[in-house]
Structure formats: C-alpha cells, structure tokens
VMD Tcl script that builds the backbone (N, CA, C; Angstrom):
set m [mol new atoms 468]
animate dup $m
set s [atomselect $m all]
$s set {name element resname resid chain x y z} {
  {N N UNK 1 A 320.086 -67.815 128.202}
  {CA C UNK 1 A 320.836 -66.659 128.649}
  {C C UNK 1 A 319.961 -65.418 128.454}
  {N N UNK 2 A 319.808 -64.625 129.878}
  {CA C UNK 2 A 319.217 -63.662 129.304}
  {C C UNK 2 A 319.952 -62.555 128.195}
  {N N UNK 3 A 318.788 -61.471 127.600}
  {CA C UNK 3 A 319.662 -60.599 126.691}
  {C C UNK 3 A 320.951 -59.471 127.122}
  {N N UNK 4 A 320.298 -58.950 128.590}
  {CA C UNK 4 A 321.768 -57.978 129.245}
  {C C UNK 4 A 322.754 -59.567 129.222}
  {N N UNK 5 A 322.310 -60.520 129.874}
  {CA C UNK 5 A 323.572 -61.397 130.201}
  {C C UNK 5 A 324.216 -61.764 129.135}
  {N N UNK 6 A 323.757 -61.646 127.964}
  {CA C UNK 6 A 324.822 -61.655 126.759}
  {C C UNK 6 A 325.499 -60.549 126.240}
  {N N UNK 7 A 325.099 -59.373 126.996}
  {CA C UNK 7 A 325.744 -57.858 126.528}
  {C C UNK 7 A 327.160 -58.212 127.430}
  {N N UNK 8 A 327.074 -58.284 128.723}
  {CA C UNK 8 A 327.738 -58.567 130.211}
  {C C UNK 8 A 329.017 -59.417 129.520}
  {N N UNK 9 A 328.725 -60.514 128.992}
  {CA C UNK 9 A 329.384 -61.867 129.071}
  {C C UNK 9 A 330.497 -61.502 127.471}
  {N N UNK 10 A 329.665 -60.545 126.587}
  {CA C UNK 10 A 330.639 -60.206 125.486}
  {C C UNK 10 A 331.440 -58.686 125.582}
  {N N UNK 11 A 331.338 -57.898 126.845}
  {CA C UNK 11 A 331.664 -56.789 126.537}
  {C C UNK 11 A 332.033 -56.410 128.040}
  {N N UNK 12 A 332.610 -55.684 128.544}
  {CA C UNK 12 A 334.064 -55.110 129.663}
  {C C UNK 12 A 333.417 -53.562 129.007}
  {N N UNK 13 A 332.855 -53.257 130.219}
  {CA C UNK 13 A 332.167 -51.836 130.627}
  {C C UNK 13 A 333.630 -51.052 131.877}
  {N N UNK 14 A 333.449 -50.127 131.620}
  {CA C UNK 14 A 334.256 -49.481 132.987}
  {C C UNK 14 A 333.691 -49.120 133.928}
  {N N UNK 15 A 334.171 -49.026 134.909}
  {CA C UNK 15 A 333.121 -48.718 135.959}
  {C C UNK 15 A 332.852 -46.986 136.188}
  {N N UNK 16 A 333.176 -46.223 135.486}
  {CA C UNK 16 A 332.887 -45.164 135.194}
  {C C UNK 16 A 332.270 -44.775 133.858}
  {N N UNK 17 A 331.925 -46.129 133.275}
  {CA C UNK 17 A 331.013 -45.890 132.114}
  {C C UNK 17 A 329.793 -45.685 132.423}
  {N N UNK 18 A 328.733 -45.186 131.963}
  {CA C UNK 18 A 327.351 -44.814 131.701}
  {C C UNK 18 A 327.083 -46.169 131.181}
  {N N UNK 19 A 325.772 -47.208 131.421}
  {CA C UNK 19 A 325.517 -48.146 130.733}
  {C C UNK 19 A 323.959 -48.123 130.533}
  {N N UNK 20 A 322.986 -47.380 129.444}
  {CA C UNK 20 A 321.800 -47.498 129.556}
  {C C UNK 20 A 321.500 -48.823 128.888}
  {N N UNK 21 A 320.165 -49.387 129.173}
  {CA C UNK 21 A 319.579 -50.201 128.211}
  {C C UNK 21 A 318.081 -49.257 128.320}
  {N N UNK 22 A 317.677 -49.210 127.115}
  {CA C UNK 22 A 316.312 -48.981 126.475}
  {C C UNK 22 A 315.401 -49.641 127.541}
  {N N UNK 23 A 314.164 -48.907 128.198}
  {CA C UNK 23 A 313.408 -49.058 129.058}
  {C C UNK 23 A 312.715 -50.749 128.994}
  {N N UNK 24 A 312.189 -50.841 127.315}
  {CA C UNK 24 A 311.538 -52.069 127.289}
  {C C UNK 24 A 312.202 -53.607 127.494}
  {N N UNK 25 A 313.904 -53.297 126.860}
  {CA C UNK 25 A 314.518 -53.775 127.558}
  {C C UNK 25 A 314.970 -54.429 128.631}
  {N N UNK 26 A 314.699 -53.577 129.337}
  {CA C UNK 26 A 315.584 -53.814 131.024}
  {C C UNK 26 A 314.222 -54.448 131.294}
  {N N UNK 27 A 312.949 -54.088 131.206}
  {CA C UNK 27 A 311.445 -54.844 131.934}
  {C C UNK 27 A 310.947 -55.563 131.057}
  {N N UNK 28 A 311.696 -56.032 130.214}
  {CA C UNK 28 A 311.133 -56.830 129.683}
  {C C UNK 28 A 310.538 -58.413 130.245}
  {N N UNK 29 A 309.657 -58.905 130.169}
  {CA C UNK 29 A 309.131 -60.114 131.201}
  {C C UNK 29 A 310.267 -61.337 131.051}
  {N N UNK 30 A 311.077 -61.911 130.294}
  {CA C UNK 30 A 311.827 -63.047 129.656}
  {C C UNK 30 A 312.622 -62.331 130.741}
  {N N UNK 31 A 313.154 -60.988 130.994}
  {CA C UNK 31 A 314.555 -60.582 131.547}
  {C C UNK 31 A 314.262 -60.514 133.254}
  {N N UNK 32 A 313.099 -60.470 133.539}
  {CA C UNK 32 A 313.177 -60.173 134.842}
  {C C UNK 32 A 313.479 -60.524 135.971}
  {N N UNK 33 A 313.961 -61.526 135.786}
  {CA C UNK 33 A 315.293 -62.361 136.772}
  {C C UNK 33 A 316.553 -62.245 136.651}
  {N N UNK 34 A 316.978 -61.697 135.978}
  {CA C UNK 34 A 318.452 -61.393 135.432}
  {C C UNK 34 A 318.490 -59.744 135.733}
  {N N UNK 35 A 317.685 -58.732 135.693}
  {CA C UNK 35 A 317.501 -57.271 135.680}
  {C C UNK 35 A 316.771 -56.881 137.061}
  {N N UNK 36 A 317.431 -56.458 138.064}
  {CA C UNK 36 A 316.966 -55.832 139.738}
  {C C UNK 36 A 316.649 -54.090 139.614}
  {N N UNK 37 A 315.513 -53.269 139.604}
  {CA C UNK 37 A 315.341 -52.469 139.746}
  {C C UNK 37 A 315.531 -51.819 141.341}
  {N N UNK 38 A 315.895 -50.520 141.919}
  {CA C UNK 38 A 315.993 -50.526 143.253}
  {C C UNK 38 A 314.197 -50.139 143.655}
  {N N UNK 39 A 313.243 -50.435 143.319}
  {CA C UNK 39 A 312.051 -50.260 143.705}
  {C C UNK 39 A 311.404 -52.019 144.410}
  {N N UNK 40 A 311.033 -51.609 145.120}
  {CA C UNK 40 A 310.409 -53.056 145.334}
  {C C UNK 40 A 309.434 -53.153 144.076}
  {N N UNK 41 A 309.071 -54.544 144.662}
  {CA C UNK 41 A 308.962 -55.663 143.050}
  {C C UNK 41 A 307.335 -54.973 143.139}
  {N N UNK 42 A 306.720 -54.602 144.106}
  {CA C UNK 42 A 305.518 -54.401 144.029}
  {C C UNK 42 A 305.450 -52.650 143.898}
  {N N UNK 43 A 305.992 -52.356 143.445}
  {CA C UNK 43 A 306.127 -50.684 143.020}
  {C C UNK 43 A 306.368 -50.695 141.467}
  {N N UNK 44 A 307.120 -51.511 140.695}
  {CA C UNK 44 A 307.387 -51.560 139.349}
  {C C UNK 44 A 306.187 -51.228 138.552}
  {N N UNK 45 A 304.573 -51.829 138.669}
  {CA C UNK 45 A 303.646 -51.725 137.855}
  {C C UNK 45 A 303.002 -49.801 137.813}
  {N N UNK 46 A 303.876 -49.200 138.734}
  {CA C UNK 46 A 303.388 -48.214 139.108}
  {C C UNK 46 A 304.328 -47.305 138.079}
  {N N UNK 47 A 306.127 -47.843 137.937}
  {CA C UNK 47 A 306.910 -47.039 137.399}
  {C C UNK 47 A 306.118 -47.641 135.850}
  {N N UNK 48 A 305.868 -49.004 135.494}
  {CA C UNK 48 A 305.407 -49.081 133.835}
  {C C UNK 48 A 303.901 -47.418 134.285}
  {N N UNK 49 A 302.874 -47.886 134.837}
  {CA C UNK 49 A 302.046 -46.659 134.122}
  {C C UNK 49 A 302.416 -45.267 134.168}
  {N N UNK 50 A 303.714 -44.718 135.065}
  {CA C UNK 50 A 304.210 -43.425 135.248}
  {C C UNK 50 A 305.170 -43.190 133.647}
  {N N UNK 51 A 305.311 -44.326 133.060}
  {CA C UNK 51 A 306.335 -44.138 131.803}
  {C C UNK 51 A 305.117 -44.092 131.092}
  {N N UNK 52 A 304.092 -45.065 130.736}
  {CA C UNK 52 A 303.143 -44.923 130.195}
  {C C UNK 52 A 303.034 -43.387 130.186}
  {N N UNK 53 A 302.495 -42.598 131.036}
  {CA C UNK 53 A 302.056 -41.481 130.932}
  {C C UNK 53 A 302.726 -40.424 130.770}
  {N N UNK 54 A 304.096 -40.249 130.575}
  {CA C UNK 54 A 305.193 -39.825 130.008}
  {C C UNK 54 A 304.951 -39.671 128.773}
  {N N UNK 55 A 304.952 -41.323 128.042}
  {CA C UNK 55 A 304.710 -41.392 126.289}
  {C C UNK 55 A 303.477 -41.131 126.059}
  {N N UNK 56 A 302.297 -40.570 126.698}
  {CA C UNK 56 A 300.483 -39.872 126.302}
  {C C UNK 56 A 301.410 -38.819 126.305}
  {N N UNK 57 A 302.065 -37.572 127.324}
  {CA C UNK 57 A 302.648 -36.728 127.558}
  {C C UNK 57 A 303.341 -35.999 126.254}
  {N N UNK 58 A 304.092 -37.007 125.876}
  {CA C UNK 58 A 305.333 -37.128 124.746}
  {C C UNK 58 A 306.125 -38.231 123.816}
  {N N UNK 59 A 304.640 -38.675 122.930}
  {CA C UNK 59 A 304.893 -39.777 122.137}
  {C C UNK 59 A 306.586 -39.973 121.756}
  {N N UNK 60 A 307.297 -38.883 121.219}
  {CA C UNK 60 A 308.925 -39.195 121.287}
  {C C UNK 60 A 309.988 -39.281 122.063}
  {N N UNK 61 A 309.475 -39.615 123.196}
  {CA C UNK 61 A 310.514 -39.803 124.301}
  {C C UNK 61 A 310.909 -40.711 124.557}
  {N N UNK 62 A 311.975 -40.998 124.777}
  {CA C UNK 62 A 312.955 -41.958 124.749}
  {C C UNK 62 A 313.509 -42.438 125.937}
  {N N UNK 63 A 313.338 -43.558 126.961}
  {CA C UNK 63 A 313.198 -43.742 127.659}
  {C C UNK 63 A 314.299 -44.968 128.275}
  {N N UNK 64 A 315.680 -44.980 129.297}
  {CA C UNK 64 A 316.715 -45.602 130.042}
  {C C UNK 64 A 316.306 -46.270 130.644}
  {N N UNK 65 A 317.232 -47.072 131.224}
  {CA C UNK 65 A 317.185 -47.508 132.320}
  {C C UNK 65 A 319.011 -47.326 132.704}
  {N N UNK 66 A 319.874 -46.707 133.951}
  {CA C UNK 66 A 320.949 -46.891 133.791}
  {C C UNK 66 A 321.421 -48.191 134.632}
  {N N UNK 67 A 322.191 -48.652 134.128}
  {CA C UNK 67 A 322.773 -50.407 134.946}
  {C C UNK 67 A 323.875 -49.809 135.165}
  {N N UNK 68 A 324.385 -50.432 136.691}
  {CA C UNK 68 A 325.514 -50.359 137.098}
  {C C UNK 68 A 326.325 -51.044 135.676}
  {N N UNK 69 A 327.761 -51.054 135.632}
  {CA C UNK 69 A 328.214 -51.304 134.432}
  {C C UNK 69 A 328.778 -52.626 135.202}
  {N N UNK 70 A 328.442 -53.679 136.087}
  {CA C UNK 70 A 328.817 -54.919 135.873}
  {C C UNK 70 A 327.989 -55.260 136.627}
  {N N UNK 71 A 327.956 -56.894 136.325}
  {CA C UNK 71 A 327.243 -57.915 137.119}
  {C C UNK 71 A 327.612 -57.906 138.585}
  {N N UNK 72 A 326.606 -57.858 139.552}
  {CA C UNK 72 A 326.382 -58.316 140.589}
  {C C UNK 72 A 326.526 -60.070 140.579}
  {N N UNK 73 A 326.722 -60.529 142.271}
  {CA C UNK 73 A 326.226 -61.733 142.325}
  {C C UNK 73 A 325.568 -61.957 143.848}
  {N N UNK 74 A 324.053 -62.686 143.375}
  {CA C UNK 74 A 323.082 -62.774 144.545}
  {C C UNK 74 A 323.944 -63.851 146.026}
  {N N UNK 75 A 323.342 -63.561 146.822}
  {CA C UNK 75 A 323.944 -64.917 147.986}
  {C C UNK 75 A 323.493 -66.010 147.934}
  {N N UNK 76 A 322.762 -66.317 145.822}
  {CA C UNK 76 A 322.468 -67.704 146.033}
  {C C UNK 76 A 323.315 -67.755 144.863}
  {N N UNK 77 A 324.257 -67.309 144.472}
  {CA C UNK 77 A 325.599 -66.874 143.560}
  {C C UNK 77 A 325.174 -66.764 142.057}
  {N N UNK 78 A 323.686 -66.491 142.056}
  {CA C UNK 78 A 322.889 -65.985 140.742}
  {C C UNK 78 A 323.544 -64.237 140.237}
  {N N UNK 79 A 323.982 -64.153 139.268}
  {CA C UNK 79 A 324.457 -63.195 138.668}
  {C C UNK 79 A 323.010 -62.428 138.291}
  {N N UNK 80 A 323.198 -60.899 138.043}
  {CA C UNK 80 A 322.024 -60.013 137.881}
  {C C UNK 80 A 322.690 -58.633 138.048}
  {N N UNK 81 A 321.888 -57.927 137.028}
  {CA C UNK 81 A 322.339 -56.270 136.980}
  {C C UNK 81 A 321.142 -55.519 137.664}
  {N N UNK 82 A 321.956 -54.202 138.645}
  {CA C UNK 82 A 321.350 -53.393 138.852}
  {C C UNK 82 A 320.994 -52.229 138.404}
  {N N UNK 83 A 319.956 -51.712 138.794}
  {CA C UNK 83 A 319.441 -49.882 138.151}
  {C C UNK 83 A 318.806 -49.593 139.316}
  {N N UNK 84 A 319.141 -47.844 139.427}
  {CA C UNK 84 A 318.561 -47.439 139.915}
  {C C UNK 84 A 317.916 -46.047 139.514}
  {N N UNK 85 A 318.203 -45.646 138.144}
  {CA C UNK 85 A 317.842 -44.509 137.782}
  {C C UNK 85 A 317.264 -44.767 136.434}
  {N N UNK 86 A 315.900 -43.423 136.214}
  {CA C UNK 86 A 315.948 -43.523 134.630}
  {C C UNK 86 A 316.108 -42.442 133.796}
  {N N UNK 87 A 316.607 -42.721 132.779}
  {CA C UNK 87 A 317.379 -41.523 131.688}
  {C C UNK 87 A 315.624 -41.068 130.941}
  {N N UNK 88 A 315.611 -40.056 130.958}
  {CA C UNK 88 A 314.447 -39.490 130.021}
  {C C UNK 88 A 314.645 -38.627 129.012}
  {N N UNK 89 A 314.993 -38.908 127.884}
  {CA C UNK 89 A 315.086 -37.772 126.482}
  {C C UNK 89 A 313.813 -37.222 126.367}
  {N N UNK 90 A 313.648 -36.244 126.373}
  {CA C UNK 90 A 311.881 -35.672 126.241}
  {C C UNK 90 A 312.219 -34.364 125.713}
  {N N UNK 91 A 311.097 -33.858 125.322}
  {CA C UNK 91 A 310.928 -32.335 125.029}
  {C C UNK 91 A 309.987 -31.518 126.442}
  {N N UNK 92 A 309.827 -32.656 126.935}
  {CA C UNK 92 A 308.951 -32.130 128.697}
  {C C UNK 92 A 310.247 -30.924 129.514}
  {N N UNK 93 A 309.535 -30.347 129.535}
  {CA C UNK 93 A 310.678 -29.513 130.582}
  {C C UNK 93 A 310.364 -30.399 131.851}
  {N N UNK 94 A 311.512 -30.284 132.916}
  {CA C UNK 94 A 311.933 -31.035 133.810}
  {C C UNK 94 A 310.579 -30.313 135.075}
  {N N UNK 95 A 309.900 -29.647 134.826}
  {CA C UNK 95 A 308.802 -29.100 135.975}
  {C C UNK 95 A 307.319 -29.788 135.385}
  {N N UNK 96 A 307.645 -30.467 134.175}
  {CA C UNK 96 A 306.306 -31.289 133.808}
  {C C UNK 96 A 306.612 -32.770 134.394}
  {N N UNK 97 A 307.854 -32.882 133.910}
  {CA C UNK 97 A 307.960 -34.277 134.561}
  {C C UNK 97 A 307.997 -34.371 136.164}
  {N N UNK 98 A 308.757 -33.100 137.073}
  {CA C UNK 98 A 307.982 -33.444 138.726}
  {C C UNK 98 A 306.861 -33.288 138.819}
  {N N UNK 99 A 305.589 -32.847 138.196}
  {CA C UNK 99 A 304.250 -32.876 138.124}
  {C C UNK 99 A 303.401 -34.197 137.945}
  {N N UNK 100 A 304.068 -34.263 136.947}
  {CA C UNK 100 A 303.632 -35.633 136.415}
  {C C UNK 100 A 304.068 -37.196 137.518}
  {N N UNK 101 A 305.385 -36.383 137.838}
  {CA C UNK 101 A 305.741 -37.622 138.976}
  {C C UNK 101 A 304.439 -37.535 140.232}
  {N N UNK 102 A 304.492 -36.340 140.878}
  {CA C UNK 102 A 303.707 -36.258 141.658}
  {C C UNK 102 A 302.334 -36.670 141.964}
  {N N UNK 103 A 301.799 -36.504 140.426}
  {CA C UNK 103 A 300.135 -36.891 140.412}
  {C C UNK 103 A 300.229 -37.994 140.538}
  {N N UNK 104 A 301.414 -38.591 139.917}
  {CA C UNK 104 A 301.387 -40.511 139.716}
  {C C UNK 104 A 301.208 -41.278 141.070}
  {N N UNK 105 A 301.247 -42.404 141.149}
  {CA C UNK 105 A 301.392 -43.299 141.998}
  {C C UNK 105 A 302.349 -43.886 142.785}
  {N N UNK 106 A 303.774 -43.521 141.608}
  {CA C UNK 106 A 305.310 -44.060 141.537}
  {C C UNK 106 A 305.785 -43.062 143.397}
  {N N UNK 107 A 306.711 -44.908 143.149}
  {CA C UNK 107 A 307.001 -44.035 144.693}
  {C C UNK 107 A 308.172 -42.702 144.587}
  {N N UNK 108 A 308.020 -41.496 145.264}
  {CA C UNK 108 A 308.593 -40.511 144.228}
  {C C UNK 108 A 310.419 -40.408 144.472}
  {N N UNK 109 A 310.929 -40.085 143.430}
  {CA C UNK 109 A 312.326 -40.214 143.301}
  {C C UNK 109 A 313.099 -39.630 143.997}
  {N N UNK 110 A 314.574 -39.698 144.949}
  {CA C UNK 110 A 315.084 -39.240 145.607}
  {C C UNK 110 A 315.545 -37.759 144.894}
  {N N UNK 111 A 315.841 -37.938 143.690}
  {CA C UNK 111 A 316.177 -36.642 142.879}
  {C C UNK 111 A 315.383 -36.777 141.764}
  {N N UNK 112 A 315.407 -35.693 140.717}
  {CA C UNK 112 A 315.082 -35.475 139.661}
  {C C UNK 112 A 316.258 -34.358 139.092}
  {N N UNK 113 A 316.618 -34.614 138.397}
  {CA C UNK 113 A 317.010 -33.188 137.905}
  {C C UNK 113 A 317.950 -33.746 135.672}
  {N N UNK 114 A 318.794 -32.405 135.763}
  {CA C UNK 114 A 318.745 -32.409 134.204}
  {C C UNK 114 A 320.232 -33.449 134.302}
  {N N UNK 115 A 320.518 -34.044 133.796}
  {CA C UNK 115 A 322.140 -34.951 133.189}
  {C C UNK 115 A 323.126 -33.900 133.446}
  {N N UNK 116 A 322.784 -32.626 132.666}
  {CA C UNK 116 A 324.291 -31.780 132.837}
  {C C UNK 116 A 324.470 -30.965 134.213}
  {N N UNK 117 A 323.693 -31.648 135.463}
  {CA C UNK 117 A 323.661 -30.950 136.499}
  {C C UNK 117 A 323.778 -32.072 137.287}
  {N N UNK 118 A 324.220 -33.681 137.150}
  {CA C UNK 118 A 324.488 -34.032 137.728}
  {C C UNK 118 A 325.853 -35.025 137.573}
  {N N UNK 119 A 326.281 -35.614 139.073}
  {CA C UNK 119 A 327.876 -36.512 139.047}
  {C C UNK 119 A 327.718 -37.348 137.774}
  {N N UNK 120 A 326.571 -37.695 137.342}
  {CA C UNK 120 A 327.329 -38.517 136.211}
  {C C UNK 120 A 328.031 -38.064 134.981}
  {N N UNK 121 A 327.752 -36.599 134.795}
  {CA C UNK 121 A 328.839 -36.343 133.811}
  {C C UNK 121 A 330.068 -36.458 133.944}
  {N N UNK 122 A 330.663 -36.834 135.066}
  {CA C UNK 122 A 331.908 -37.588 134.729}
  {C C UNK 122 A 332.367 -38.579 134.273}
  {N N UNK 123 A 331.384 -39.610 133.766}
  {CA C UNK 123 A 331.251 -40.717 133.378}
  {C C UNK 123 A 332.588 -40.674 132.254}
  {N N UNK 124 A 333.073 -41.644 131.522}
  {CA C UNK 124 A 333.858 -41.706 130.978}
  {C C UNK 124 A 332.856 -41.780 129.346}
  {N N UNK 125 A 332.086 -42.514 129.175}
  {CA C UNK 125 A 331.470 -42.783 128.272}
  {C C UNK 125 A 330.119 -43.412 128.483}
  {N N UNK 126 A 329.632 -43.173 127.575}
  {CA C UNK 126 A 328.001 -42.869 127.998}
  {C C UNK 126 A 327.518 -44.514 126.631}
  {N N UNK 127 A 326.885 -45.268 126.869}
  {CA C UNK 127 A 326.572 -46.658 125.443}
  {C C UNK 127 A 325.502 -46.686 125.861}
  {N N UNK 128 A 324.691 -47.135 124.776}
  {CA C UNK 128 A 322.923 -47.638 124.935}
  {C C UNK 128 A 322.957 -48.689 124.167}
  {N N UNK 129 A 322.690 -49.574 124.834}
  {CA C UNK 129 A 322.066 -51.210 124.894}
  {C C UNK 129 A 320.741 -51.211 124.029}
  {N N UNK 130 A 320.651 -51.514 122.836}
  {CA C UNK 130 A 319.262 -51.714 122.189}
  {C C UNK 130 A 319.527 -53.010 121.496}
  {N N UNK 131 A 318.403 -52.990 120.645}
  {CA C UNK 131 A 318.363 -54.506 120.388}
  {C C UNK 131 A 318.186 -54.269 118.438}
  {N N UNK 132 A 318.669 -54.865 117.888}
  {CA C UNK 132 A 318.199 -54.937 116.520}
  {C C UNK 132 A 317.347 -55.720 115.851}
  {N N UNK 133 A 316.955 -55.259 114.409}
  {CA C UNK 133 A 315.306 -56.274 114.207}
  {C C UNK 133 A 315.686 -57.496 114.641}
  {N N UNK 134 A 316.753 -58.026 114.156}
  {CA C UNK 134 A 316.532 -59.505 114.747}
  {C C UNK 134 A 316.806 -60.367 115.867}
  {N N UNK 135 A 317.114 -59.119 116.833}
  {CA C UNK 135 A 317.243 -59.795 118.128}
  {C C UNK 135 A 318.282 -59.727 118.564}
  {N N UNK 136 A 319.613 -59.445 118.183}
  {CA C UNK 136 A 320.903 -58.748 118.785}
  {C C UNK 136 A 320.940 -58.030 119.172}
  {N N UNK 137 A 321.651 -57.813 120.504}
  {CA C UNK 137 A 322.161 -56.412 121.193}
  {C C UNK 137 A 323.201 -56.042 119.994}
  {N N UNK 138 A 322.819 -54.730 120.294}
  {CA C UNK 138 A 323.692 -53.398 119.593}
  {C C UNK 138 A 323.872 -52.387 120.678}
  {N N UNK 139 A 325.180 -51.819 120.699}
  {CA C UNK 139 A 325.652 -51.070 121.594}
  {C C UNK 139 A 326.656 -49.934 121.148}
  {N N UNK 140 A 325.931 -48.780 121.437}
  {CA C UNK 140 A 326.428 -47.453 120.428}
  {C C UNK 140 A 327.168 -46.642 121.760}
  {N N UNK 141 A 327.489 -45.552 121.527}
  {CA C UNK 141 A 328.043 -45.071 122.471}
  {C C UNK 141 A 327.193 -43.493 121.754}
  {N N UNK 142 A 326.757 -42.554 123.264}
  {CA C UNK 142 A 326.448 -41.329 123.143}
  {C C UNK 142 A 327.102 -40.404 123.281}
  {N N UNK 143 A 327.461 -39.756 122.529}
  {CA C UNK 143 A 328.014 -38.050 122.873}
  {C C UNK 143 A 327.557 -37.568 124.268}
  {N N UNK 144 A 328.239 -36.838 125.066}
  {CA C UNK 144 A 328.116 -36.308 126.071}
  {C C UNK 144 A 326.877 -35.141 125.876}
  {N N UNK 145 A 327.635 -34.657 124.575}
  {CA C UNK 145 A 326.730 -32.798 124.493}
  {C C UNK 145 A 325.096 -33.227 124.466}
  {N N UNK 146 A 325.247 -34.611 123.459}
  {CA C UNK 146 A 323.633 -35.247 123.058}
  {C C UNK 146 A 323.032 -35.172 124.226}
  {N N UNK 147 A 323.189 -35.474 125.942}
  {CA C UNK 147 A 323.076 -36.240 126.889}
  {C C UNK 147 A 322.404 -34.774 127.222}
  {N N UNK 148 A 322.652 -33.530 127.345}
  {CA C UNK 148 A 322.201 -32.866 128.076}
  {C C UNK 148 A 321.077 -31.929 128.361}
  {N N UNK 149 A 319.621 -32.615 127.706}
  {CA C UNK 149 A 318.475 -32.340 128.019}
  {C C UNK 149 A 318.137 -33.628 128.117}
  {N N UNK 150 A 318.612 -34.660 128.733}
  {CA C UNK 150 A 318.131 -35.557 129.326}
  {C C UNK 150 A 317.967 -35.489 130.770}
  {N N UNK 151 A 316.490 -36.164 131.156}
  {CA C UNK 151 A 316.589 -35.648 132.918}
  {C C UNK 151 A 316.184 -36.881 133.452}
  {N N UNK 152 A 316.850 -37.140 134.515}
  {CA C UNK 152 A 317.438 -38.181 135.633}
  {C C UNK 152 A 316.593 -38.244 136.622}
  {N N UNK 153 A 315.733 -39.701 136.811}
  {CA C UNK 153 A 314.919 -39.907 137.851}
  {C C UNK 153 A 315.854 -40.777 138.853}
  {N N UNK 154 A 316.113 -40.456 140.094}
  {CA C UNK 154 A 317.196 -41.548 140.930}
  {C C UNK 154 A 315.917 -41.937 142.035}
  {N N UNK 155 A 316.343 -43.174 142.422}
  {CA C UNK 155 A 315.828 -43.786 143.877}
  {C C UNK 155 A 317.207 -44.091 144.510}
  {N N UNK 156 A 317.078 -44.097 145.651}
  {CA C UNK 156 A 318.018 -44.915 146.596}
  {C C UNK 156 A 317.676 -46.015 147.446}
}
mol reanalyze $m
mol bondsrecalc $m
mol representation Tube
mol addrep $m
C-alpha cells in the first residue's frame, strides 16, 4: 500500500478541505504510481531542480504539494491522488520566487500568487500529511492565519 493510500483509506477529508503532503512525500519514488502531478511525467525532473533551487535560495522553506482531498479512479480502476499546486512557506518574497520560476526550466505556472489572495481560503481546514521517524503518517491541521505568507504555484 502506498503511504498517501494509507492516509486515504484511514481518514474522510472534505472536499473543501486543504490536503497538503510534504513535497518529499508526494515524489517520493516507492509513491509514484499512486501520486499524479498535473505536469507531464517528463516535466517533473525540472519541478525537483526548480525546488532544489528554492532550498540554495532558502535552506528553511518548507515545501507542499496540495492533493485533491480524495482518491481518484484511473479507467484501468487503479485508485491515485491528484495535485496540482505547490504550497511554499519561505521568507522569499513572492517577486523572487517569479524570478526564480522564470530563469528555471519548469514549465511556468498558470498563477503564482500569496494563499491569502487566493479561493482557497475558503477551505474549511487546512492538514499536512508528514511522516514520523518511524514511518507513520501524521496529520496535523494548520491555522489559517499560519497559511498566509505562503505562496501558491498552480498549473492547469
């Protein structure tokens, strides 16, 4: 079982919940059949060195992935979560990170902008998916106010 598919299978998200998992997480190699990014599969090595260069940027940044808050199922009736955005906690102001997008390689994002300027603050509740030393998901829930120097990379 993968690790989201045991978050999925023990826990009833709303569909107006916020559902991050921790970047290393969601790409992690064991998960990557179970976890659909909206980038094609041959663009991903581009979003790992654009995060890479984020953390040269800003060793403490803290880095999403947001999942729709339920399982999909493929038309070969394989279950799998989607993302299409990533959450960035940084101390980067949001004009380093379109810079930084720009120089990169990554194919560039339909938006960028800050959390408290966009629809998802209506979310009902905001949880982050991490993992503990020994390998359990743990799932906390974030304050809204926490959320708002976080800035939002979307694709469509």
């Amino acid at each position: 079982m993968y690790f989201l598919e045991s978050v999925f299978n023990s826990n009833s998200f709303d569909m107006n919940d916020a559902v991050l998992s921790e970047y290393s997480i969601y790409f992690d190699e064991k998960n990557k059949e179970y976890n659909k990014f909206s980038l094609d599969d041959e663009d991903v090595p581009d979003l790992h060195r654009f995060v890479s260069t984020l953390k040269d940027n800003d060793p403490d940044c803290k880095i999403y992935v947001l999942i729709y808050g339920y399982e999909l199922t493929s038309s070969d009736g394989e279950k799998f979560t989607y993302a299409d955005q990533l959450w960035i906690n940084t101390d980067l102001d949001i004009s380093e990170i379109k810079e930084l997008v720009s120089t990169s390689e990554l194919t560039e994002p339909s938006d960028i902008r800050y959390f408290c300027d966009c629809n998802e603050v209506e979310y009902c509740h905001i949880f982050l998916i991490s993992q503990s030393e020994n390998g359990d998901p743990v799932i906390s829930e974030i304050e809204k106010e926490n959320a708002s120097q976080i800035v939002t990379l979307y694709w469509d």
